[in-house]
C-alpha positions as CSV (number, residue, x, y, z in Angstrom):
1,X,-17.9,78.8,-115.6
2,X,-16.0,76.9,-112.7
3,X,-16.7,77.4,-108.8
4,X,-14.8,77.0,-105.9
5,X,-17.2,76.1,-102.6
6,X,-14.6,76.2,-99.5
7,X,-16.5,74.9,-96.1
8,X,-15.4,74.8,-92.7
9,X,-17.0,73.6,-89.7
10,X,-17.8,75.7,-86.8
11,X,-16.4,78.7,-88.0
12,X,-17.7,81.5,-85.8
13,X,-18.9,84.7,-87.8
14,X,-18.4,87.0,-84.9
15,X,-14.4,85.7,-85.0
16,X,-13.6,87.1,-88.4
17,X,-12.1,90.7,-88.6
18,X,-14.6,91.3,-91.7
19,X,-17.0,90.8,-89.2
20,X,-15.3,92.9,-86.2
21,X,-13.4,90.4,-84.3
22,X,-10.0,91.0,-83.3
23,X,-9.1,88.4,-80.7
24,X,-6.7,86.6,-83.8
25,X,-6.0,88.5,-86.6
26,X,-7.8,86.9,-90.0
27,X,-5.6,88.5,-93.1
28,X,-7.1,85.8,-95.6
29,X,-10.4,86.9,-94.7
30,X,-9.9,90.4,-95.3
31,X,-8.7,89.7,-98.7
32,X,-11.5,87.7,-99.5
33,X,-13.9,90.6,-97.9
34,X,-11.9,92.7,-100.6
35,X,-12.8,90.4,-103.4
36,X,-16.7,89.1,-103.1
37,X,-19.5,90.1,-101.3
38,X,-20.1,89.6,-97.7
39,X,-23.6,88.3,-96.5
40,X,-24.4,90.6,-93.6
41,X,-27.6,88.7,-92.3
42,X,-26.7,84.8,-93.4
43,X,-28.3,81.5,-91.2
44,X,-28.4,78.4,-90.7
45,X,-30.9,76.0,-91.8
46,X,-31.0,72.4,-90.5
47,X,-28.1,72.0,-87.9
48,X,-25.9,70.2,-87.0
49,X,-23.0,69.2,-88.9
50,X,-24.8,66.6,-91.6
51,X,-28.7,68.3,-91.8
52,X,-26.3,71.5,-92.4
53,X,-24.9,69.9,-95.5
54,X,-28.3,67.8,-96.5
55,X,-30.0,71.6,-96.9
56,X,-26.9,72.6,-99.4
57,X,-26.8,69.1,-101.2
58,X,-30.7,69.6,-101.6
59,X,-31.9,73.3,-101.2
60,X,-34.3,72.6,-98.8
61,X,-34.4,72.2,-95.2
62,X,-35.0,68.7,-93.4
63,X,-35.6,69.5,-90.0
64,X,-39.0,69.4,-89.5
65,X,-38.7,65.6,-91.3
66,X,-35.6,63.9,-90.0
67,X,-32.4,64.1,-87.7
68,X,-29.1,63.6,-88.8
69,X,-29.0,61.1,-91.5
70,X,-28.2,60.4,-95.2
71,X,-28.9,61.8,-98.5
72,X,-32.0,59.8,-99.5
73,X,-33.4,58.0,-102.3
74,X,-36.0,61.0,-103.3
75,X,-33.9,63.8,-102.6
76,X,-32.3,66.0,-105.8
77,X,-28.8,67.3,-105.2
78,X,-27.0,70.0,-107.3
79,X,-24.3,67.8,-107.9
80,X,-26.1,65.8,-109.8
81,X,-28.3,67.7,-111.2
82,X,-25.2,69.8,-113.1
83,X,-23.6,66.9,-114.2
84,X,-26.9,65.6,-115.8
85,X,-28.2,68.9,-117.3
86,X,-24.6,70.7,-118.0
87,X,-22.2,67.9,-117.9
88,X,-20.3,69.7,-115.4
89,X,-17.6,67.9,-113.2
90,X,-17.7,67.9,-109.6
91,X,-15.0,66.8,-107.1
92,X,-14.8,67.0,-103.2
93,X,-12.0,67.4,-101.1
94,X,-12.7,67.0,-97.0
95,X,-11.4,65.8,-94.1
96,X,-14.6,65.4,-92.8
97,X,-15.1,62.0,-91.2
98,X,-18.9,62.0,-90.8
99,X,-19.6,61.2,-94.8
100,X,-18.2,58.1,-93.9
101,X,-20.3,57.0,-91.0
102,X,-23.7,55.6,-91.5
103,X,-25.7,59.0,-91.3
104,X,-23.6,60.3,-93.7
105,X,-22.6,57.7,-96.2
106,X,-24.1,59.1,-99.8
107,X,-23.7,62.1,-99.8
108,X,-19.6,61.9,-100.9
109,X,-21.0,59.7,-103.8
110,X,-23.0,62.8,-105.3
111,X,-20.3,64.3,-107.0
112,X,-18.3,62.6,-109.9
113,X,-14.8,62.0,-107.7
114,X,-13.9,62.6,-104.1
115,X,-10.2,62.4,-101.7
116,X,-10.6,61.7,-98.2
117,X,-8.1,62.8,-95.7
118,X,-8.1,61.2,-92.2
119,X,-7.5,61.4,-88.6
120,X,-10.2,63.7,-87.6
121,X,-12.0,63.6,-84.2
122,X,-13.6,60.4,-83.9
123,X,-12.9,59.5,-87.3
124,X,-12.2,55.3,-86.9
125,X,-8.6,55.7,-88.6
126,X,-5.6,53.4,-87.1
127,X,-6.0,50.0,-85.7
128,X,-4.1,50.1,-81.7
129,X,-5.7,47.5,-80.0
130,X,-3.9,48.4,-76.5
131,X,-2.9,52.0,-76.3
132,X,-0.6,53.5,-74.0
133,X,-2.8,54.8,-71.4
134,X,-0.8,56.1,-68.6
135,X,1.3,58.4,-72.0
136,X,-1.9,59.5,-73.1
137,X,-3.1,60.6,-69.3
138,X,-0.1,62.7,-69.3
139,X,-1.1,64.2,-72.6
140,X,-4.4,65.1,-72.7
141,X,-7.0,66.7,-69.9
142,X,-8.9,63.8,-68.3
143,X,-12.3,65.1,-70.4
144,X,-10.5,64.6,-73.4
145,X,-10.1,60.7,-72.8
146,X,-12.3,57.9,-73.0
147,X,-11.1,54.2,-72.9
148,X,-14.6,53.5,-74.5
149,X,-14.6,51.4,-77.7
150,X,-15.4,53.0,-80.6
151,X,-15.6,56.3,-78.7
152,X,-15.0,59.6,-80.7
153,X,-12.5,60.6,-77.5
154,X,-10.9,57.2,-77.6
155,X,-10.0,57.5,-81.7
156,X,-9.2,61.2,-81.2
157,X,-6.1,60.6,-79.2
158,X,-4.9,57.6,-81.2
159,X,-5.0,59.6,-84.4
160,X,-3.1,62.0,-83.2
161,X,0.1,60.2,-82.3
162,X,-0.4,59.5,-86.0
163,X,-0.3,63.2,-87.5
164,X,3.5,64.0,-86.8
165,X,3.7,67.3,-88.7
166,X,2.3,70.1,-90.2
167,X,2.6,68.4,-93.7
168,X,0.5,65.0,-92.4
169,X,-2.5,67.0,-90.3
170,X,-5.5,66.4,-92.4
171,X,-6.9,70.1,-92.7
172,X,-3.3,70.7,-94.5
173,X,-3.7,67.7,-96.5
174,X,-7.2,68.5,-97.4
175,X,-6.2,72.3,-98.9
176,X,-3.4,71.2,-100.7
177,X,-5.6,68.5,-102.7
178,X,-8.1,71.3,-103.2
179,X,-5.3,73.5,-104.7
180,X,-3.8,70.8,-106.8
181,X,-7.1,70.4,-108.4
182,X,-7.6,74.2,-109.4
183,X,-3.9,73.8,-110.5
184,X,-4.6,71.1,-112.8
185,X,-7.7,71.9,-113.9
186,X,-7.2,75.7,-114.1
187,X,-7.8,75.5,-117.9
188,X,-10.8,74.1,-118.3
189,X,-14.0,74.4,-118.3
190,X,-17.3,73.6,-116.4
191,X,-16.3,72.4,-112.6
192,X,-17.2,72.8,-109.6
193,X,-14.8,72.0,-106.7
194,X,-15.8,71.8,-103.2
195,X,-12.9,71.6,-100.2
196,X,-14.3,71.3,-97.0
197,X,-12.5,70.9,-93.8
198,X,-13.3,69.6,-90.2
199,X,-11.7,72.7,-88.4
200,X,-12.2,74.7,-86.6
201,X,-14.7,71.9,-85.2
202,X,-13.8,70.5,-81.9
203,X,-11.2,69.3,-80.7
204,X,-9.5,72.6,-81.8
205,X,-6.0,70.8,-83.0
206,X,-4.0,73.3,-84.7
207,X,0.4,72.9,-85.1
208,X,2.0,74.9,-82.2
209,X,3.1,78.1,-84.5
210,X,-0.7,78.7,-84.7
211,X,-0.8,78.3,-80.9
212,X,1.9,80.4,-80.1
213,X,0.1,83.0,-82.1
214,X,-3.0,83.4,-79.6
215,X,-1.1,82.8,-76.3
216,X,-1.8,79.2,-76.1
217,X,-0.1,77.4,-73.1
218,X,2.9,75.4,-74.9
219,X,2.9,72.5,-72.3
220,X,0.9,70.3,-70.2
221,X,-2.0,68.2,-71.3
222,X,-3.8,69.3,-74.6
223,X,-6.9,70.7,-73.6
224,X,-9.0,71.8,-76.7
225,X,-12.3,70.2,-76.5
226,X,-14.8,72.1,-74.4
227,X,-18.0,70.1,-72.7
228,X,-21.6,70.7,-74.0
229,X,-23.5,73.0,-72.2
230,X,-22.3,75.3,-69.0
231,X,-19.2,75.1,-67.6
232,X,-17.4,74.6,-64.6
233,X,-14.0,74.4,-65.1
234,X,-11.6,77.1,-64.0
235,X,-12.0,80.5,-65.8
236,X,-8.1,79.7,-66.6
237,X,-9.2,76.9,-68.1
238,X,-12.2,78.0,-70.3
239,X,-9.9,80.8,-71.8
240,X,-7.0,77.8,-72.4
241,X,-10.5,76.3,-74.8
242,X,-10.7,79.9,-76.2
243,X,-7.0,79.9,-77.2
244,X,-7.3,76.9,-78.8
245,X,-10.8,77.5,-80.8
246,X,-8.6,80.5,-81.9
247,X,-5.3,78.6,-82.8
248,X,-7.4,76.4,-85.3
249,X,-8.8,79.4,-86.6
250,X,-5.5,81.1,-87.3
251,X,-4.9,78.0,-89.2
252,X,-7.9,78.3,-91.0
253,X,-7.3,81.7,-92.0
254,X,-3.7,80.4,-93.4
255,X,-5.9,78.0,-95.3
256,X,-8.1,80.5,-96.6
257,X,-4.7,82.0,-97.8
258,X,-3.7,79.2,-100.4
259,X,-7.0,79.3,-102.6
260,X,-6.8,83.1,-102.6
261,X,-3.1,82.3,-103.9
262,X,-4.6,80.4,-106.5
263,X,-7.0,82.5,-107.6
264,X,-4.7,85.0,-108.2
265,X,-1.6,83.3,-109.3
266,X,-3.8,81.7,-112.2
267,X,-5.9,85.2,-113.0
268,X,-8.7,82.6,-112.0
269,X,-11.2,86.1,-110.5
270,X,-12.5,86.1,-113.7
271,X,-13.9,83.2,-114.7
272,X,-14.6,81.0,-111.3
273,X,-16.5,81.6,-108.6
274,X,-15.8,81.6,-105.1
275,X,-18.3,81.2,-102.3
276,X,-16.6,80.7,-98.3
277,X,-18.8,79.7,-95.8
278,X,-19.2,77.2,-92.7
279,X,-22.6,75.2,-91.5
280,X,-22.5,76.6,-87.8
281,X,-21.1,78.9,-85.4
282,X,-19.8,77.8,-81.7
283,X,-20.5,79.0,-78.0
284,X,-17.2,79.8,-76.3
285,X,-18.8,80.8,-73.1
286,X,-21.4,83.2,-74.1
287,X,-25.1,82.9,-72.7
288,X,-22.5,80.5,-69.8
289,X,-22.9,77.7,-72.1
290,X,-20.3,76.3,-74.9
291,X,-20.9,74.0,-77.9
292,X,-24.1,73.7,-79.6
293,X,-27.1,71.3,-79.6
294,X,-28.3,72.0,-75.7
295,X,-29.3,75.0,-76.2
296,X,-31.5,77.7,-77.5
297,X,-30.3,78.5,-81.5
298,X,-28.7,81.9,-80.2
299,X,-26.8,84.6,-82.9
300,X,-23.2,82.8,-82.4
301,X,-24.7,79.5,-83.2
302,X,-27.2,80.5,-85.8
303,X,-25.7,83.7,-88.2
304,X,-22.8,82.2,-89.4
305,X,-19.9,83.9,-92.6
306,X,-20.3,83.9,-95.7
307,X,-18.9,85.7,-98.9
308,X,-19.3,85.2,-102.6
309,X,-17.6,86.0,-105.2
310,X,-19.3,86.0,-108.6
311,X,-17.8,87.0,-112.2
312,X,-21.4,88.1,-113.4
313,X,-21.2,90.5,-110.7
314,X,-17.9,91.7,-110.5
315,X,-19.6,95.0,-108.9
316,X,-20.6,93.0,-105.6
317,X,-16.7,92.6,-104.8
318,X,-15.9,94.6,-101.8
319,X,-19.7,95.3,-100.9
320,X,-21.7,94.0,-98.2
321,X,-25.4,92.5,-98.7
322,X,-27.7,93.2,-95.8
323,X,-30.8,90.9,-97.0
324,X,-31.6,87.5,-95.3
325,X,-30.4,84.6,-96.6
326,X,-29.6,80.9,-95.4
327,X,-27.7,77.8,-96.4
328,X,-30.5,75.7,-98.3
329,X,-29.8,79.0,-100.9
330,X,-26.8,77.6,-101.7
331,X,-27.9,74.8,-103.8
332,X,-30.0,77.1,-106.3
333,X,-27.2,79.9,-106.4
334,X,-24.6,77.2,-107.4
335,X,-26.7,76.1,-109.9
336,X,-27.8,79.9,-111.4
337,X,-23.7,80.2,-111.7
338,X,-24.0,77.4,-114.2
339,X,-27.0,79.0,-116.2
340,X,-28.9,75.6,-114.6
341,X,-32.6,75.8,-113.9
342,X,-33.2,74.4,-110.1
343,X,-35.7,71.1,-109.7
344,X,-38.9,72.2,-107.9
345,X,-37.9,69.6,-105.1
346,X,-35.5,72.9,-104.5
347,X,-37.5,75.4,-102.7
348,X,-34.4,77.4,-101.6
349,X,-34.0,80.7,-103.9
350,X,-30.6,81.8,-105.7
351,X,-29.0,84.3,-104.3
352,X,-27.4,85.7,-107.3
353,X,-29.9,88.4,-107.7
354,X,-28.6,89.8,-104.7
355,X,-25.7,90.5,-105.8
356,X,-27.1,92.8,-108.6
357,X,-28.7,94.6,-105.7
358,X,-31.9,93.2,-105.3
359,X,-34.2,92.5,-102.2
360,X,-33.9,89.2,-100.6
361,X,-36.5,86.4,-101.3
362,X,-37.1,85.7,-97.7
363,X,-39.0,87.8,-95.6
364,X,-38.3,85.6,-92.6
365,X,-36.4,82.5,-92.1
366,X,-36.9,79.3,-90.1
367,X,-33.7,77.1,-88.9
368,X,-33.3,74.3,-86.3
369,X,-32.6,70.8,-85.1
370,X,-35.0,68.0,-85.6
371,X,-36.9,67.4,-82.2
372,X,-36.1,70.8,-80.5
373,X,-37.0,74.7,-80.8
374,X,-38.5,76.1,-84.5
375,X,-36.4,79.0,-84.5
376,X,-37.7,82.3,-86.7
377,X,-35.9,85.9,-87.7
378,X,-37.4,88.6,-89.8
379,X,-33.8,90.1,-89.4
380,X,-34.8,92.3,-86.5
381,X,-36.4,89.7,-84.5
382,X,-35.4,86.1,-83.5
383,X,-38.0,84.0,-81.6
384,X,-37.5,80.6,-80.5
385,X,-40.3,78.3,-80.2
386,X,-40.4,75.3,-78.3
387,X,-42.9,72.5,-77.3
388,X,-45.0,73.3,-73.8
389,X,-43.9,69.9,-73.2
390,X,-40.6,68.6,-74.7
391,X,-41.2,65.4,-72.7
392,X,-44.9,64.5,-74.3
393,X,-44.0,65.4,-77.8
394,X,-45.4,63.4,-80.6
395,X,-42.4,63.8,-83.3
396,X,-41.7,61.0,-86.0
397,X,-38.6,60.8,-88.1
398,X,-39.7,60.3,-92.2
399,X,-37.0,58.5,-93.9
400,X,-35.9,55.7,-96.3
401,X,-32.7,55.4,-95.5
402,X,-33.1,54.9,-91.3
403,X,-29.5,55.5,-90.1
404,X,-28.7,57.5,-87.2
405,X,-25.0,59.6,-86.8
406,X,-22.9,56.0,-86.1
407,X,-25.2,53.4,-86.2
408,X,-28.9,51.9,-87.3
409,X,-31.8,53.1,-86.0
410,X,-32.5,51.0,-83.3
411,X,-35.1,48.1,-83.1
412,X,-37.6,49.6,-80.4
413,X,-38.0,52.3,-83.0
414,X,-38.0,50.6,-86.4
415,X,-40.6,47.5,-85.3
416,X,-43.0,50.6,-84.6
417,X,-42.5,52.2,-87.6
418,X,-45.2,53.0,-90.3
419,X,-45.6,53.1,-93.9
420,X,-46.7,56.5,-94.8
421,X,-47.8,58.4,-97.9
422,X,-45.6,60.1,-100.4
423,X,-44.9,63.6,-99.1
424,X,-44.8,66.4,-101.6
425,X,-41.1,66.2,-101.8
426,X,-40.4,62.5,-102.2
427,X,-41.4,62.0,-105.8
428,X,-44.4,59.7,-105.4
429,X,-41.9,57.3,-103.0
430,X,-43.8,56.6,-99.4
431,X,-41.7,57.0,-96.7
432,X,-41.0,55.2,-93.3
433,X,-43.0,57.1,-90.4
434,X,-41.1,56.2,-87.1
435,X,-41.5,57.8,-84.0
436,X,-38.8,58.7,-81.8
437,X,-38.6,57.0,-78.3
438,X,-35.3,57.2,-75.7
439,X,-33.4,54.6,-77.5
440,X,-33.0,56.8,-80.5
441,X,-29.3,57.6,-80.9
442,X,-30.2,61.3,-81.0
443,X,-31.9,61.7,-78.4
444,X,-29.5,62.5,-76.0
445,X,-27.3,64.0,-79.1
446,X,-29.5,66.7,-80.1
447,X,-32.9,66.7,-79.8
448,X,-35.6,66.2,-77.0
449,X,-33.3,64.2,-74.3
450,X,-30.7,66.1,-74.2
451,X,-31.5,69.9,-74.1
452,X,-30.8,72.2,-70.9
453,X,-33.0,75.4,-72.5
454,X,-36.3,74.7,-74.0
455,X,-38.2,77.8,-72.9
456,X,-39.6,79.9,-75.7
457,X,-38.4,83.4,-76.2
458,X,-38.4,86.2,-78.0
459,X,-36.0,88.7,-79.0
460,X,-35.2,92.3,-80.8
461,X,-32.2,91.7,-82.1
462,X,-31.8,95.7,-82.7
463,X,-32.1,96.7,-79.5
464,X,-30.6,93.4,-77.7
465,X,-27.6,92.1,-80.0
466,X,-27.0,90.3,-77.3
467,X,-29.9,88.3,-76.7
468,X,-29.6,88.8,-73.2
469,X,-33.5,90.1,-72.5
470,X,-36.4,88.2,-74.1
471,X,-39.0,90.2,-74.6
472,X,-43.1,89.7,-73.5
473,X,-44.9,91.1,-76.7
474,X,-48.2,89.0,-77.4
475,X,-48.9,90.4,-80.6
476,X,-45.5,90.6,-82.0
477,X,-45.7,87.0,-81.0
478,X,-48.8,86.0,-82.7
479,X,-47.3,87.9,-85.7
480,X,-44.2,86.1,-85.9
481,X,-45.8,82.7,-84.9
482,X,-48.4,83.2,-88.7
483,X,-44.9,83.6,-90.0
484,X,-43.5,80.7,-89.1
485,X,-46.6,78.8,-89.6
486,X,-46.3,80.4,-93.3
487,X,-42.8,78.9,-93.8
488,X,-43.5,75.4,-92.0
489,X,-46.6,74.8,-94.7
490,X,-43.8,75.5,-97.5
491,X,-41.7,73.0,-96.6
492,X,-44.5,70.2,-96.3
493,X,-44.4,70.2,-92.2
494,X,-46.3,67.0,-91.1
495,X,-49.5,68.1,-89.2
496,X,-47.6,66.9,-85.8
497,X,-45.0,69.6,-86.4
498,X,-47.6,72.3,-86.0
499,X,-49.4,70.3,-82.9
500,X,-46.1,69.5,-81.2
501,X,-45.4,73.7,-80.8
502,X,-49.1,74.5,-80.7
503,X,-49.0,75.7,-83.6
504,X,-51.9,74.6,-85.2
505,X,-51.9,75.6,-89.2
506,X,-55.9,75.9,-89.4
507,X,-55.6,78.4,-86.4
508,X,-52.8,80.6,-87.5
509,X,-53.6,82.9,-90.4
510,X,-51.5,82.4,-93.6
């Protein structure tokens, strides 16, 4: 067996034509739609970017436990576990700078190799100690520019007078590794390859013949990197942020385009596996809010694409599979392609029976970000549960490894920390119990200090796809609130999880 995993960031479900979008046409995707299954009812788990990939590294969700941080000492990755059990070979392609920041550092040392293509965002990438400001000014909005060191704005437009063509941006650089991989390694055995990419993440920097394709202006300053939250630039403006979201995800599709190339140029449908997927969607204005992190966990943000292609199940191509499922399920499904038993620190099921037509393993599903909402769907439903006080909150991060996105975790927090018992997850090691306080770095990234919705609500997502009416429904409430209790208790939530949402687990039935 050999798999393919291709990742992108951002990648909104809604966007894709297998999906129903047609504000850019997505040819790749249809061909891939063609060729695997497509996951009707798929979620996120932990969010953002790095909890995202912690759930598939681990298959199981950290959010109730920590923020954005590492790979730690107690957690079991499917990397590693098929190269101990199967002696499979794993290698990583990305462009994806966070892995090489401090909340991200371990987890590219998981698999057996790894390539790293920069220029990304913030990524820290050429040394220019004095920049020429007043030629940047004239290149980019003003929100795109920060003379801030070590700012993610600042690096952003350095890097780019460093990616000169289509040949040197990193997403290009990144899927042509990934291809020369399959290439080379298209005759043996037992590997799994994983080629991840930063788009269509903001900013949304795609070459102009992807531009041109969406109506993107073709001069004046580069605006492609939308604010958090609501908006109030120009409606000229906000649809210049659309066009560009949808210029990176015409390149994307193109991307897309050179695996499936592969796969068929090398007969390589049956014997590999494919899975395509992404660890969030992206607000372009709907709810009048863009971006993620500020706000309530709404459809765009939270059911996010994904198709799989399986050679046990060559009957699955072309179908669609209806049943929930979410990204911690990744980790036991790559492992069942590989005939590998999961850990038990993997709660996440395989989704391989699925495939073969079988019900899903989840009845409901919990997702969200560490410090905000507990976010529930039963597939018809969604409900959103916050703290009565996000202010007063008692929430402690649980962690050996205390890193934040770009930094330490900072002293006002770690000379109150705790030693606490081993949890059931962190094979007999005690962990560090530290409670959050304003000085964290996430708290005004993506948890408590920073959100603009943190009122709970309630939705029927049959009759409201649009989550534009919440719903007052006590008892469907009280229902859905035992459910989430349910889930909570089987992930190990500390007791303050359940008190912070007043949600106590000795008052909810199981």
């Amino acid at each position: 067996m050999k798999t393919v995993l291709v990742l992108f960031d951002s990648l909104n479900r809604h966007a894709l034509s297998p999906y129903g979008g047609d504000t850019v046409p997505t040819p790749n995707f249809d061909r891939l739609a063609a060729r695997s299954a497509r996951f009707d009812n798929h979620h996120v788990g932990s969010m953002p970017c790095m909890p995202a990939r912690r759930d598939l590294l681990t298959g199981r969700m950290s959010f109730l436990h920590r923020s954005w941080g590492p790979i730690e000492p107690f957690d079991v990755t499917f990397p590693e576990v098929l190269s101990r059990d199967k002696g499979v070979y794993s290698h990583f392609v990305t462009d994806h700078f966070h892995y090489w920041e401090d909340g991200g550092a371990t987890y590219h040392n998981r698999y057996d190799s790894h390539e790293f293509f920069r220029g990304q965002e913030g990524d820290r990438w050429k040394g220019v100690a004095a920049p020429d400001w007043p030629a940047i000014d004239r290149r980019f909005d003003p929100a795109q520019v920060s003379r801030k060191p070590r700012s993610y704005k600042r690096h952003n437009v350095v890097n780019r007078d460093f990616i000169e063509d289509e040949a040197g941006h990193p997403s290009f650089q990144t899927f042509a590794a990934g291809v020369d991989f399959i290439e080379a390694n298209k005759a043996a055995d037992n590997w799994f390859l994983q080629i991840e990419t930063f788009a269509p993440h903001e900013p949304f920097f795609a070459p102009k013949r992807f531009r041109d394709i969406v109506g993107a202006r073709a001069d004046g300053p580069a605006l492609d990197w939308p604010e958090y939250g609501y908006s109030d630039r120009p409606l000229e403006e906000q649809a210049e942020l659309r066009a560009s979201y949808h210029a990176s995800l015409a390149m994307c599709d193109e991307l897309l385009g050179q695996v499936l190339d592969a796969f068929d140029r090398d007969g390589l449908w049956q014997d590999t596996a494919l899975i395509v997927t992404t660890d969030h969607g992206f607000l372009l204005g709907e709810h009048d809010l863009w971006a993620k992190n500020r706000m309530t966990l709404y459809r765009e943000i939270a059911q996010i694409p994904m198709f799989v292609h399986d050679p046990g199940h060559p009957a699955a191509d072309g179908t669609q599979v209806d049943g929930l499922s979410q990204t911690p399920d990744l980790a036991a499904t790559i492992l069942d392609l590989f005939d590998t038993p999961r850990p038990p620190q993997m709660v996440a099921p395989s989704l391989r029976p699925m495939l073969a037509g079988k019900p899903s393993a989840h009845q409901a599903l919990i997702y969200g970000y560490f410090g905000g909402a507990v976010n529930l769907t039963d597939g018809r439903h969604s409900y959103h549960r916050y703290p009565p006080d996000m202010a007063e909150q008692e929430v402690y991060q649980y962690t050996l490894m205390p890193t934040h996105i770009f930094d330490f975790f900072h002293p006002e927090e770690l000379t109150r920390a705790e030693l606490a018992p081993p949890m059931p997850f962190s094979r007999d090691m005690p962990l560090l119990r530290v409670p959050v306080s304003e000085k964290s770095a996430m708290w005004n990234a993506y948890g408590p200090g920073c959100l603009i919705e943190s009122e709970t609500r309630l939705f029927d997502l049959e009759r409201d796809p649009g989550q534009a009416a919440a719903l007052d429904d006590p008892a469907l409430e009280a229902r859905l609130a035992g459910q989430m209790a349910d889930l909570m208790r089987g992930l190990d939530a500390p007791e303050e999880a359940f008190a912070r949402l007043d949600l106590l687990p000795e008052a909810v039935p199981a």
